[in-house]
N, C-alpha and C positions, 0 to 999 in steps of 0.2 A: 336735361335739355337736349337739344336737339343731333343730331351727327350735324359736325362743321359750323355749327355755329358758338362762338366762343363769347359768354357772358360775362365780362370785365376779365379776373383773372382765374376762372376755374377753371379746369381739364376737361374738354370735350371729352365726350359719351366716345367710345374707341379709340383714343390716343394714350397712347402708352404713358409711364410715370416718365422718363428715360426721354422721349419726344417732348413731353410737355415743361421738363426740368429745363430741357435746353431754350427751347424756344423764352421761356421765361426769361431765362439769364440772360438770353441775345437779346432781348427787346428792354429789359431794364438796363446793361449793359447802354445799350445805343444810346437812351435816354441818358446816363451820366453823362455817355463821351458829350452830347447837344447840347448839354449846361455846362458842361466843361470849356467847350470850345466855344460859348457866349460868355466867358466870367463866370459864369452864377455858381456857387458852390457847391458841392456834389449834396445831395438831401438825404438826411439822416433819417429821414421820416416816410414812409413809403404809405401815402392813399391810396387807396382797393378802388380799380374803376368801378362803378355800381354797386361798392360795397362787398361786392364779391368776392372772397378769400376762401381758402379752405387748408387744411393742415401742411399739405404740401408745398403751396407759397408760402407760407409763414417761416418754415422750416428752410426753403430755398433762400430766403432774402434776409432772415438771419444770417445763413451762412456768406450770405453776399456785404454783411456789414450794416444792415437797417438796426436803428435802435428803437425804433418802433412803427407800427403799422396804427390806421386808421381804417376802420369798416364805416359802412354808411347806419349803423342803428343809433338813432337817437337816444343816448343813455350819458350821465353823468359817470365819469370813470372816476375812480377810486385809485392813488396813488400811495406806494408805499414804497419798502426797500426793497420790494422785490422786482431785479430788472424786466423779469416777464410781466407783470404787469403794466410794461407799454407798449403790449403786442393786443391786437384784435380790439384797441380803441374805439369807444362810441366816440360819435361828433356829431352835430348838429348844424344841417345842412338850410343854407338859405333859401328859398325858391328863387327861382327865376324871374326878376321883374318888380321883386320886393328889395328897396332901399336897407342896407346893412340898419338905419337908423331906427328904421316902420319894426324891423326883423326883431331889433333888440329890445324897442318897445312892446313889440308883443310877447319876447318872450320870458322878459321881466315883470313881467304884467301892470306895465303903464299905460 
């Protein structure tokens, strides 16, 4: 990707591991303290904007306490006893404009 432009949560093309670690943790960081400080319970579950992850977040936001991440690929996950298997989650993404109901029917195939 580009210099300076930053696509969901990957490290821009010239930014260090060390720059990109932090800013990370500052910005997920801020987001708890904002659900903190509305009630809302800190989230166990960390969504990849645009699906975008890559080893170094995964690694960072484990260590920050996620018990699991979600990516944007549409796949049925497979759960077992192994904790990492609830890191880099498929999900299945509604469109825009499509009722949860129209979504489910279609993708139940009713």
């Amino acid at each position: 990707h580009e210099y300076g432009v930053r696509r969901g949560c990957l490290r821009m093309r010239g930014e260090t591991e060390t720059s990109y670690e932090k800013l990370l943790r500052a910005d997920t960081a801020q987001t708890q303290q904002l659900l903190a400080e509305a009630g809302i319970p800190a989230p166990q579950c960390y969504t990849y904007p645009f699906g975008a992850c890559s080893a170094e977040s995964e690694r960072i936001l484990q260590d920050m306490g996620f018990v699991c991440t979600l990516g944007c690929e549409e796949r049925i996950n497979t759960l077992t006893r192994d904790p990492d298997c609830l890191y880099s989650m498929g999900r299945f993404n509604r469109p825009a404009g499509e009722t949860t109901v129209h979504y489910l029917e279609r993708a139940l195939g009713e």
